[in-house]
Residue frames relative to the residue before (quaternion, step in Angstrom):
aa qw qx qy qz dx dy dz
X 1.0000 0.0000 0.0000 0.0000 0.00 0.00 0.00
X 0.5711 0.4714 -0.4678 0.4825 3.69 0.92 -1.05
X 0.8175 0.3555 -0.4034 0.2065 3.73 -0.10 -0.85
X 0.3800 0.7212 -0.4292 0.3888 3.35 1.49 -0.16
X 0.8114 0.3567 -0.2258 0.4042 3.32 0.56 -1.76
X 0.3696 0.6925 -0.5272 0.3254 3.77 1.04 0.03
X 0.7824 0.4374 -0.2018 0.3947 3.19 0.27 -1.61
X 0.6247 0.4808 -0.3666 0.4943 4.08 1.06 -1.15
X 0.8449 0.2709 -0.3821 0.2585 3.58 0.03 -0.25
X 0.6223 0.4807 -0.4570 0.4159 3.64 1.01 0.95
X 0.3450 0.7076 -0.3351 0.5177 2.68 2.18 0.18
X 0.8741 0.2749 -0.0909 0.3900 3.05 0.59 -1.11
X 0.3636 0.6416 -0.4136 0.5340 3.12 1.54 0.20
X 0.8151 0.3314 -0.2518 0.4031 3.76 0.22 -1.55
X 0.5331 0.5769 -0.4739 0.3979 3.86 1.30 0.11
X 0.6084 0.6046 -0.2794 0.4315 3.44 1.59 -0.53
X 0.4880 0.5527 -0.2999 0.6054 3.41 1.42 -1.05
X 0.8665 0.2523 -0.2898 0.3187 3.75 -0.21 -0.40
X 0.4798 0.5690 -0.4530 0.4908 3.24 1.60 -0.07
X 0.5012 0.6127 -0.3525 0.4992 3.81 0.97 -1.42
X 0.8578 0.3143 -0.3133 0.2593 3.58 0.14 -1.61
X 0.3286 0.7547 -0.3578 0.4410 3.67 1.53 -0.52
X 0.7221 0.4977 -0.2528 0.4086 3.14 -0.14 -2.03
X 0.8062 0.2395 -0.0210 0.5405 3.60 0.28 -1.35
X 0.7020 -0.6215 0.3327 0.1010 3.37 0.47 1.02
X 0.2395 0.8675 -0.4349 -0.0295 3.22 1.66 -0.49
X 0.1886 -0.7523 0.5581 0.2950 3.77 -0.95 0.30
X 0.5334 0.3136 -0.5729 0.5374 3.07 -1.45 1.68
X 0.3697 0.7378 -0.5646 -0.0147 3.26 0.73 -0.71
X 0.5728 0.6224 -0.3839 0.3702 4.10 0.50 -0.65
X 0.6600 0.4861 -0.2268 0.5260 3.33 1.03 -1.48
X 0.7127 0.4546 -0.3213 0.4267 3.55 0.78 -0.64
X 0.5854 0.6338 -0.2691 0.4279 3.12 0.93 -1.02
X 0.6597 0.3308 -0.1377 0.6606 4.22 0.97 -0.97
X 0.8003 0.1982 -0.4811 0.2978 3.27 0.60 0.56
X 0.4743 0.5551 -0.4414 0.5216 3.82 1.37 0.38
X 0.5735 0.4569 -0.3369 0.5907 4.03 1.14 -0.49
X 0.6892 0.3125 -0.4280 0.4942 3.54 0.02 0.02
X 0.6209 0.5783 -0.3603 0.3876 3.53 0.84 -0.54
X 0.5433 0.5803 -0.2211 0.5650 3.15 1.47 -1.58
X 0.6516 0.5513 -0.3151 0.4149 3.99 0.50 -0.79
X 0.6150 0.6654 -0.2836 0.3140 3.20 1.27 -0.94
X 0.6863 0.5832 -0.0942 0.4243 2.56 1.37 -1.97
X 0.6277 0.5068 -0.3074 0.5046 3.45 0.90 -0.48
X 0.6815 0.3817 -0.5316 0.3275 3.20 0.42 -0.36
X 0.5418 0.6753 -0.3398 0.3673 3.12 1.13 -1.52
X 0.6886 0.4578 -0.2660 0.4955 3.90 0.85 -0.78
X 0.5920 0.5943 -0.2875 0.4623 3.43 1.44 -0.46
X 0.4641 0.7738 -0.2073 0.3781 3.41 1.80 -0.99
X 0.7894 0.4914 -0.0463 0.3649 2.42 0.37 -2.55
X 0.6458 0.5341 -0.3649 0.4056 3.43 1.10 -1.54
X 0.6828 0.4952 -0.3499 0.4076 3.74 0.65 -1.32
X 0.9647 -0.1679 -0.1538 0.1325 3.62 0.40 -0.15
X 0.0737 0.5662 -0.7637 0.3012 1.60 0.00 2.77
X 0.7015 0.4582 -0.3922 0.3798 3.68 1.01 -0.16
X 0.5416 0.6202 -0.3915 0.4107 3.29 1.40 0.50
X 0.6107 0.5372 -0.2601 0.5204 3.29 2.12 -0.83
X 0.5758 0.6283 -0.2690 0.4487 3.63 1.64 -0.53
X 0.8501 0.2846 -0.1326 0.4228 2.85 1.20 -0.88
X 0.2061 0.7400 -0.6266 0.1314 3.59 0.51 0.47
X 0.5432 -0.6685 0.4766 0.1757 3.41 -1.17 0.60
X 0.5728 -0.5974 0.4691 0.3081 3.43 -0.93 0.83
X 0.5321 -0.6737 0.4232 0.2896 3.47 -0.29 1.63
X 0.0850 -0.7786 0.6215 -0.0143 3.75 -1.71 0.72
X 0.2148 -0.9186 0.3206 -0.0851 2.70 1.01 1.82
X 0.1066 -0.8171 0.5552 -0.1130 3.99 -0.57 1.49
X 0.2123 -0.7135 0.5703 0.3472 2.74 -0.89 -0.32
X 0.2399 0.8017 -0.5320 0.1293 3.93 -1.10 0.91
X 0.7674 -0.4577 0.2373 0.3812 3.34 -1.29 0.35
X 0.3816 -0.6888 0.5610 0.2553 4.15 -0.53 0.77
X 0.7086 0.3764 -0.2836 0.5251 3.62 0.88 -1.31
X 0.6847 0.4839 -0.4133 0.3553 3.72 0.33 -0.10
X 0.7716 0.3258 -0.3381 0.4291 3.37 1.22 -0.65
X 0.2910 0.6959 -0.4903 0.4367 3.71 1.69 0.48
X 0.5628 0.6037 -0.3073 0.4738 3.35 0.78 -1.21
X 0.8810 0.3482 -0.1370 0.2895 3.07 -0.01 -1.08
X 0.5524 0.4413 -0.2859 0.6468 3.53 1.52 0.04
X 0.8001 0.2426 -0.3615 0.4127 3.31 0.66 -0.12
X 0.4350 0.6507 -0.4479 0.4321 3.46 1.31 0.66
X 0.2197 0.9062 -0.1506 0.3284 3.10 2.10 -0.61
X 0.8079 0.0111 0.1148 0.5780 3.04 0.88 -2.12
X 0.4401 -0.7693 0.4337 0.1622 3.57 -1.15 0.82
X 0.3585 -0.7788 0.4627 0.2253 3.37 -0.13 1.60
X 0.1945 -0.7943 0.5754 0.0113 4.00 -0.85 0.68
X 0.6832 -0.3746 0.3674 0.5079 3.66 -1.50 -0.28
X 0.8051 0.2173 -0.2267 0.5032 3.83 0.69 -0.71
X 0.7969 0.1143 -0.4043 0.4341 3.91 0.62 1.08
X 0.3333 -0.8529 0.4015 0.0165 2.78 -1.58 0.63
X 0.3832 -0.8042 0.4237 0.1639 3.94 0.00 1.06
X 0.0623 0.7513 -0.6564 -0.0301 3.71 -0.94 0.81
X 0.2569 0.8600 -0.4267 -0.1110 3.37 -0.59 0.48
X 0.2458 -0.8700 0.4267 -0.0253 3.43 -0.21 1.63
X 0.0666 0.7800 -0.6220 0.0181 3.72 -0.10 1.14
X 0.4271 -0.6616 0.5536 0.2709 3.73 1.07 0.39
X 0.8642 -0.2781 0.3094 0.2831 3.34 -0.59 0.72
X 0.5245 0.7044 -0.3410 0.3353 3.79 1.17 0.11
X 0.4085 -0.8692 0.2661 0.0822 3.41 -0.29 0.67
X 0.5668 -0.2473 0.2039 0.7589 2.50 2.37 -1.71
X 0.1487 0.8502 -0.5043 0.0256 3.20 -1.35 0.85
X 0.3738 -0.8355 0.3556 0.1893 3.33 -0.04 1.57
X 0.0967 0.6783 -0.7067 -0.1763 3.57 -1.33 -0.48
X 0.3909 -0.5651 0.6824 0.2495 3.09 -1.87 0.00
X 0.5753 0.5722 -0.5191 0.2686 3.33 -0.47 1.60
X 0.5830 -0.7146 0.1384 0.3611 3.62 -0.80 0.48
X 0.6268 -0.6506 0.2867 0.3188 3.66 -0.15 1.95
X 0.9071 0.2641 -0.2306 0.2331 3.70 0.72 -0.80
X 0.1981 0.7443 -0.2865 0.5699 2.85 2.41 0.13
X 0.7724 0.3484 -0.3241 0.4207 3.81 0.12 -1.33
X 0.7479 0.5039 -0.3449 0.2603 3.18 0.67 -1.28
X 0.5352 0.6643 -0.3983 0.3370 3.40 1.90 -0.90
X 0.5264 0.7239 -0.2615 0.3612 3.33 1.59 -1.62
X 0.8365 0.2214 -0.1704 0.4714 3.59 0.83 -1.44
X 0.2338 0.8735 -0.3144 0.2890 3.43 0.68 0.52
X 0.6137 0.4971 0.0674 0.6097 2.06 0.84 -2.64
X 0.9092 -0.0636 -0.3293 0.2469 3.71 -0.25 -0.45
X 0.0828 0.6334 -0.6436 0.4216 3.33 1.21 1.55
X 0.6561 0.5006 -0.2973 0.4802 3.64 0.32 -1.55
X 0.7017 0.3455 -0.3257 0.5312 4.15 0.29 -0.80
X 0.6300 0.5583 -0.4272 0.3301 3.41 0.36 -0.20
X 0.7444 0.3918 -0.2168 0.4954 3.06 0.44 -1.13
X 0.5473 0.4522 -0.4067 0.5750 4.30 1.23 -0.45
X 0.7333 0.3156 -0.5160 0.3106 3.64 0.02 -0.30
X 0.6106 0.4795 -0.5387 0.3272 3.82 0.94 -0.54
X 0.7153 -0.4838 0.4328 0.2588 3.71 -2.09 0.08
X 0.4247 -0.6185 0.5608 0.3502 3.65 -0.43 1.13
X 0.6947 0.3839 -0.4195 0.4405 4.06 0.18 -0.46
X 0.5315 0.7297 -0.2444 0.3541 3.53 1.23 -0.66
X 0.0411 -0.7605 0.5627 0.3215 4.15 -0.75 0.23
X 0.4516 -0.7879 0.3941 0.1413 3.22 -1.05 1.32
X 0.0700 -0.6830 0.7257 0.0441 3.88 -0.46 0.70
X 0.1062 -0.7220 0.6687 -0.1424 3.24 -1.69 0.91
X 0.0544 -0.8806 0.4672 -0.0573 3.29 0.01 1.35
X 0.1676 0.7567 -0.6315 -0.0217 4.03 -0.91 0.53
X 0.1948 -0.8305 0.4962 -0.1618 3.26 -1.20 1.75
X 0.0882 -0.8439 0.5290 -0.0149 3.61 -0.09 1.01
X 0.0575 0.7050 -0.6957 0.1255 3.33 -1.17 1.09
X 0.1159 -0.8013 0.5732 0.1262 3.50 -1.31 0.56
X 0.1261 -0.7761 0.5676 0.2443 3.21 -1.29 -0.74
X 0.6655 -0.2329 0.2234 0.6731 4.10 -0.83 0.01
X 0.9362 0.1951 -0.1241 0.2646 3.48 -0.31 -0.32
X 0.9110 0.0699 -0.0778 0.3990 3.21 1.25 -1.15
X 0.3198 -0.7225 0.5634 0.2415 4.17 -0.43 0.35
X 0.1177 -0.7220 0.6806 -0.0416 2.83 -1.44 1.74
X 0.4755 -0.6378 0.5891 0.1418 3.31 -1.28 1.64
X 0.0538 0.6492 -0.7513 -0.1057 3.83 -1.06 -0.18
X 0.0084 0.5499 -0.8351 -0.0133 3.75 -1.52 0.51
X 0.2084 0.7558 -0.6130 0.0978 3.11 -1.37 0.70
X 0.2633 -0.8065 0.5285 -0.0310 3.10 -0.53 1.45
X 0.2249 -0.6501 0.6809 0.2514 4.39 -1.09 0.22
X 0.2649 0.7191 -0.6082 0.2070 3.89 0.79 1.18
X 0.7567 -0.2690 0.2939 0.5183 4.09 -1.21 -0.47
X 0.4803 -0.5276 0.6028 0.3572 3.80 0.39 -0.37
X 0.5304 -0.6590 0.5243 0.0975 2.76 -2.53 -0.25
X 0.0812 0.9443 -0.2364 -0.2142 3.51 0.45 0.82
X 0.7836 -0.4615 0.1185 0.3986 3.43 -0.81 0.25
X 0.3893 0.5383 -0.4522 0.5952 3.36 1.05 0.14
X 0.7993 0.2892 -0.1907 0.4911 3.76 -0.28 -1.42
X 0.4611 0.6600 -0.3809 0.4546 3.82 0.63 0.40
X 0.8072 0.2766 -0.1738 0.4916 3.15 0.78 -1.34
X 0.7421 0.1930 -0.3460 0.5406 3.40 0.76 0.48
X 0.0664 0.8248 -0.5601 0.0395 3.85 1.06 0.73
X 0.5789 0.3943 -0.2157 0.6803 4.27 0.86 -1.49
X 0.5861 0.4414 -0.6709 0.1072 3.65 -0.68 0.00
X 0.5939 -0.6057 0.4480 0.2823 3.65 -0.92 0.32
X 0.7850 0.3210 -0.1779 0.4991 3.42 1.43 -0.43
X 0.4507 0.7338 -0.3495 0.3691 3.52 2.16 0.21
X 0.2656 0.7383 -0.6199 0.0121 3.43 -0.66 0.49
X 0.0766 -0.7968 0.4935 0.3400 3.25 -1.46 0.27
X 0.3828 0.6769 -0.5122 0.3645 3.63 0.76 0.97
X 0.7752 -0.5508 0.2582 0.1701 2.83 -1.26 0.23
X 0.6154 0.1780 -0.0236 0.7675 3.12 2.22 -1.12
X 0.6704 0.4344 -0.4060 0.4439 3.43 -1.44 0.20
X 0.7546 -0.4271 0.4821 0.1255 2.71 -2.20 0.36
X 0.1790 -0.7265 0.5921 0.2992 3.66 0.74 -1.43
X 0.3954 0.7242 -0.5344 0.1830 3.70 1.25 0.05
X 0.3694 0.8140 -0.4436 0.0647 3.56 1.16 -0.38
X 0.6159 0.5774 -0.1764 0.5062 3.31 1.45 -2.18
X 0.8028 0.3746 -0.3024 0.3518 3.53 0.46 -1.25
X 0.6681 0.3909 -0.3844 0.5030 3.56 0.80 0.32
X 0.2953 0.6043 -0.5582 0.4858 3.46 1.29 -0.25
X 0.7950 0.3592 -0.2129 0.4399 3.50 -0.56 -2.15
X 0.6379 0.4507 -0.4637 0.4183 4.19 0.41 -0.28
X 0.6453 0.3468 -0.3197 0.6008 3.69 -0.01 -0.91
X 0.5804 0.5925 -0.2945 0.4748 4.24 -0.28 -0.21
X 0.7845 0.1292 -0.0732 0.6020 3.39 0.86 -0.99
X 0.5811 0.5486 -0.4538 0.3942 3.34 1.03 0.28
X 0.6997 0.4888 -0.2587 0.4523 3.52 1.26 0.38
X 0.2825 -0.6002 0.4046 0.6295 3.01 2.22 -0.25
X 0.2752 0.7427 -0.5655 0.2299 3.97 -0.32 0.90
X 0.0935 -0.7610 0.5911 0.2503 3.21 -0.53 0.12
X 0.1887 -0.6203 0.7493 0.1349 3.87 -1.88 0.00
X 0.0573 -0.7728 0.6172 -0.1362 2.94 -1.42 1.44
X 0.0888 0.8750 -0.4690 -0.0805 3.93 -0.90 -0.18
X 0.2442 -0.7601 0.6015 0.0279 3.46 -1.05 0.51
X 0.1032 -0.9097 0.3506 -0.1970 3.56 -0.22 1.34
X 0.0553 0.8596 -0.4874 0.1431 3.87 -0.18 0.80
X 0.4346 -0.6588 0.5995 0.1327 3.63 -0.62 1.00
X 0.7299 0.3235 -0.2291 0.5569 3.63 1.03 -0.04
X 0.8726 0.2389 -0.1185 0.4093 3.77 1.11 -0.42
X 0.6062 -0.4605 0.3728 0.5306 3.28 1.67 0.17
X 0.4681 -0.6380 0.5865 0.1725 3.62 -1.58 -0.48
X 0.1791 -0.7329 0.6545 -0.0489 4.03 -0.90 0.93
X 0.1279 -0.6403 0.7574 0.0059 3.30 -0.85 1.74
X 0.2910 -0.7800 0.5500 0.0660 2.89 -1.70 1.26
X 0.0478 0.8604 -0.5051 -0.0475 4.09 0.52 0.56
X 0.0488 -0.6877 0.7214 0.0651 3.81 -0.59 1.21
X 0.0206 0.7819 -0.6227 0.0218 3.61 -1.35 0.84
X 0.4442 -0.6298 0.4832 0.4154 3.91 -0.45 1.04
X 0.2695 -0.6641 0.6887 0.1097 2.90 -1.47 0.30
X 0.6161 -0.6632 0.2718 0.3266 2.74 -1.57 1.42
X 0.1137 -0.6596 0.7277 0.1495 4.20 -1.14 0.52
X 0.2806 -0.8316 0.4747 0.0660 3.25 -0.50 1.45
X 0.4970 0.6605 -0.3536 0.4378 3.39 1.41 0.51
X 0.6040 0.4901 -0.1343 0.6139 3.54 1.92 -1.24
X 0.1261 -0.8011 0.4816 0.3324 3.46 1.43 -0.41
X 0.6275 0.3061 -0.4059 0.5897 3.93 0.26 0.64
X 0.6352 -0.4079 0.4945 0.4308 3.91 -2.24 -0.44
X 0.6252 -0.5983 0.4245 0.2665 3.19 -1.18 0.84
């Protein structure tokens, strides 16, 4: 709701400013007039923004749960984005060949995307960007790392990192994290991080792996 009401009241301020300027004839009035409507234009989108995602956070789909390869669909989200002169890809699966879960294939990939997509926004445009993703398992469970060498996380924006209305940019929602952590736990997943103002930030994702005896993740 707070970000909603950001945008309506300069909205509604600059519909006053042009009624006021009307009334009294203002001179320029044209020049004024194209520049409080474009402003007003702004605002709409930005309200246009907000609406989409929250109906994108409303709407996730009831989960369609498979079973398939984690390192194959890493691959594929991080083919996604095109390494350049100012970023850089690591990707460390340590020797792994294959590793299943039981969870729903387009849901994760949406999940890691998103913080592929924060990674690379939190590092400095003057900055060269390295972007690490590391897989390790164990009898039971696979841990994701993403790690990025962007500004970090501070303690203010910590304590409300998963809220649905937290952001610390400039535009958007922030729904990213809070659907991250929904789809994640909708498979029994957890989401973790580790964070520094001097080294960037490390999502942690632990997901069951598939036990093909239980026919689902543990």
């Amino acid at each position: 709701a707070h970000e909603i009401k950001n945008p309506l009241t300069p909205m509604k301020l600059n519909i006053q400013y042009l009624q006021r300027a009307k009334a009294e004839k203002k001179d320029h009035f044209d020049e004024f007039f194209d520049r409080v409507t474009q402003n007003l234009i702004e605002q709409i989108d930005t309200l246009s923004g907000i609406a989409t995602e929250f109906s994108n956070f409303a709407q996730i789909p009831k989960a369609k749960n498979e079973v398939f390869d984690l390192l194959e669909v890493l691959k594929n989200v991080c083919g996604l984005f095109e390494p350049n002169e100012n970023l850089l890809f690591a990707f460390e699966m340590n020797q792994l060949k294959e590793v299943l879960i039981f969870a729903d294939k387009e849901q994760l990939s949406r999940a890691f995307l998103n913080l592929i997509k924060n990674a690379i926004q939190s590092i400095p445009a003057e900055q060269m960007g390295q972007i690490s993703i590391g897989v390790q398992t164990d009898d039971s469970m696979a841990l994701v790392a993403i790690s990025d060498n962007g500004a970090g996380i501070s303690d203010e924006a910590q304590l409300h990192l998963f809220e649905p209305n937290f952001t610390t940019k400039t535009s958007g929602m922030g729904l990213g994290l809070s659907i991250v952590q929904n789809i994640i736990q909708s498979f029994n997943g957890k989401i973790s991080y580790q964070t520094s103002v001097t080294s960037g930030t490390t999502f942690l994702i632990e997901i069951p792996r598939y036990q093909a005896e239980k026919g689902k993740g543990k």
